[in-house]
C-alpha positions in Angstrom: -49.5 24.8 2.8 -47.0 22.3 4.1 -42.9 23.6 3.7 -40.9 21.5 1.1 -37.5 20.2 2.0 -35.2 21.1 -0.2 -33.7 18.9 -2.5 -30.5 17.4 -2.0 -28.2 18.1 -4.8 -26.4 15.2 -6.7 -22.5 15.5 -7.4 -19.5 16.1 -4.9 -20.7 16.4 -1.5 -20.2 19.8 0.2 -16.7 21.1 1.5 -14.7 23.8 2.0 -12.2 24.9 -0.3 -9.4 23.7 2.2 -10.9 20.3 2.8 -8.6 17.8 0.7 -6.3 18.9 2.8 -7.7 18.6 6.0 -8.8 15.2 5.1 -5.1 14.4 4.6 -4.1 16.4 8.0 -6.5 14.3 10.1 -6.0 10.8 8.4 -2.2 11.5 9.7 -3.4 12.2 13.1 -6.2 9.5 12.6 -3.8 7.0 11.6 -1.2 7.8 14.0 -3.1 7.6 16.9 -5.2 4.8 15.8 -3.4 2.5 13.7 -4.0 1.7 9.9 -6.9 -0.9 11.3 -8.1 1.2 13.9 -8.8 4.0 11.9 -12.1 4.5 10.2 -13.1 7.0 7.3 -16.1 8.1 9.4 -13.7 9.2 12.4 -11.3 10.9 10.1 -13.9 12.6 8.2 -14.8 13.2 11.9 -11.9 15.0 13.1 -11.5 16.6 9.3 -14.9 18.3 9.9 -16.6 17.0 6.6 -18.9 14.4 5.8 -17.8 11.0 5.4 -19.2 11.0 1.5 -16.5 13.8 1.0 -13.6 11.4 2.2 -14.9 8.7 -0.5 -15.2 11.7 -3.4 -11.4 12.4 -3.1 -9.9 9.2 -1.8 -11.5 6.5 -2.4 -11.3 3.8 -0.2 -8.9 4.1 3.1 -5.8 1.9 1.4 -6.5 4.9 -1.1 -6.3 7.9 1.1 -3.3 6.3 3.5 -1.3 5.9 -0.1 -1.8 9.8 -0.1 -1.6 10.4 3.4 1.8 8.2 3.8 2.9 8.5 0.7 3.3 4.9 -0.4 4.9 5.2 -3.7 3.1 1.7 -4.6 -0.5 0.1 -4.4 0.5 -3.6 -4.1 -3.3 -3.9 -3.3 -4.1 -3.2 -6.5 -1.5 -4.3 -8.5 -0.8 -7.8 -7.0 -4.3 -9.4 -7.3 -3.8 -9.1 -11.1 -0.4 -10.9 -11.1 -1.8 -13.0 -8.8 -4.4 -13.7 -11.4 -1.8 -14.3 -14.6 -0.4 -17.3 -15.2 0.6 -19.4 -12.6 4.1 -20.6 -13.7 5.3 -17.0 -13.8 3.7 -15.0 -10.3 7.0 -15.3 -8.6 8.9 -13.8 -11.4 6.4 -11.2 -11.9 6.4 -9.9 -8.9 9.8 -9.4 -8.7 9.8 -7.5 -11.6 6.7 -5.8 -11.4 8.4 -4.0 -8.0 11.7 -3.9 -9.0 10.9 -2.0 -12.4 8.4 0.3 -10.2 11.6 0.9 -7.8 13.5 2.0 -11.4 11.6 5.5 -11.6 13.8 7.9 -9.9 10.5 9.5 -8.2 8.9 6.1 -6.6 12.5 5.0 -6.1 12.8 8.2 -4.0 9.6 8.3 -2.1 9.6 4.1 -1.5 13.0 4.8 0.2 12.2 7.4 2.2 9.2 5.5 3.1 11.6 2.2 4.2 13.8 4.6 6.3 11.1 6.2 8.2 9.7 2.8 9.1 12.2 1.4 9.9 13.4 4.1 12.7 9.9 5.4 13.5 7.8 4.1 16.5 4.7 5.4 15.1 5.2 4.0 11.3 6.4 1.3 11.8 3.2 -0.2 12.7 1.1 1.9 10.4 3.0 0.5 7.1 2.8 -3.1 9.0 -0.9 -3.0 9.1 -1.0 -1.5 5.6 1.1 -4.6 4.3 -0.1 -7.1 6.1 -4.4 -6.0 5.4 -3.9 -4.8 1.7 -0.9 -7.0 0.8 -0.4 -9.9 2.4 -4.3 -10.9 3.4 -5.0 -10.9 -0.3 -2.1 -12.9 -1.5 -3.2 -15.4 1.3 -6.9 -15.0 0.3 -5.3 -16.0 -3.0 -3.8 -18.7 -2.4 -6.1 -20.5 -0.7 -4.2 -22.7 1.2 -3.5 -23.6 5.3 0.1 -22.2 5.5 -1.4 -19.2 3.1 -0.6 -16.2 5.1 3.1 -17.5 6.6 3.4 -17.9 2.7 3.0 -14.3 1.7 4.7 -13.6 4.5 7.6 -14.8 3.5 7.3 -13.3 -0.1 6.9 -10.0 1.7 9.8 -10.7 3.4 12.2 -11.5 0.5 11.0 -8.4 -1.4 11.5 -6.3 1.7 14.4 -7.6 2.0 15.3 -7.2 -1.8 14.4 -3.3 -1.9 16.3 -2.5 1.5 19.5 -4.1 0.2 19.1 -2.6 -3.4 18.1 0.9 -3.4 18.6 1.6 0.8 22.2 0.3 1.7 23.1 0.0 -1.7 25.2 -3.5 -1.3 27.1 -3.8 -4.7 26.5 -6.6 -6.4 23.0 -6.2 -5.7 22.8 -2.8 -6.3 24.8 -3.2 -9.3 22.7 -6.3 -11.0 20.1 -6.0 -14.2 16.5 -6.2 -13.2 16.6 -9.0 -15.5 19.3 -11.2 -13.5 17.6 -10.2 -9.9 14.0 -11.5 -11.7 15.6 -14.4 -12.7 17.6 -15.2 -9.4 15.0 -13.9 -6.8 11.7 -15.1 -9.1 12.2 -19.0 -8.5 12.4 -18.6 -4.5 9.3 -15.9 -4.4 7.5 -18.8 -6.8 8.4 -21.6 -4.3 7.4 -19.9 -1.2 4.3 -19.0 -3.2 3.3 -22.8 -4.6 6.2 -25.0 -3.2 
């Protein structure tokens, strides 16, 4: 009589009650150590002690679980392609406001500037959100576009937002702080379109 294997069972792969956790614990290390490119969901499932499928069952993709692990308020990545995807005329404008109106709720507000402060005097996320933006952002605008100067394109879109949400909600400069959504979509729109399609 030969021995049957047993069946694998279907559904959530196996972990221990602390394991969402630990996922997130070791995608900090993970991504600290190894950048946001050079970390891998098999060598933070890895270092989390749980299978790779297990990663994937709460997270998702790895833009997914650094989101969760970072705490990136935002997922241009899969927000933008859609604008991208609207009418042309309008992208530029609809950017602006689709971040600016996101930067309006008091908790993303709060988290996206905590985010922009610890970048900005952190060795270690500074790259992190770099590689972040520039793989999940600014590739797929680029991608997008489909043009030679594509990616010094959304770079420079990147940049005017950046610039945009560190002057609004970080230092606070008055008449920028103090403008309508409205006005800053209608002022800001027209150069994100041109750097865009100009």
């Amino acid at each position: 009589m030969t021995e049957q294997k047993p069946l694998r069972r279907r559904g959530r792969p196996r972990g221990g009650s602390d394991s969402r956790e630990r996922i997130i614990a070791a995608a900090v290390d993970e991504f600290g150590e190894q950048g946001y490119d050079g970390a891998t969901i098999r060598s933070i499932a890895a270092r989390a002690g749980v299978d790779s499928a297990l990663v994937h069952h709460y997270f998702g993709t790895k833009a997914d679980l650094f989101a969760e692990a970072v705490g990136i308020p935002l997922r241009p990545d899969i927000d933008v392609p859609g604008i991208l995807a609207g009418p042309r005329d309008e992208v530029g404008e609809r950017l602006v406001r689709y971040v600016l109106e996101a930067f309006e709720q008091p908790d993303i507000r709060r988290r996206g500037v905590m985010l922009m402060r610890t970048a900005i005097g952190s060795r270690l996320t500074t790259p992190l959100l770099a590689g972040f933006l520039s793989r999940e952002l600014i590739g797929r605008i680029a991608k997008q576009l489909g043009v030679d100067d594509a990616e010094l394109r959304a770079t420079l879109v990147a940049s005017q937002i950046a610039g945009l949400l560190l002057t609004r909600y970080v230092l606070k400069i008055a008449p920028i702080a103090a403008a309508s959504v409205d006005e800053l979509v209608a002022r800001i729109g027209p150069t994100v379109q041109r750097y865009l399609f100009g």
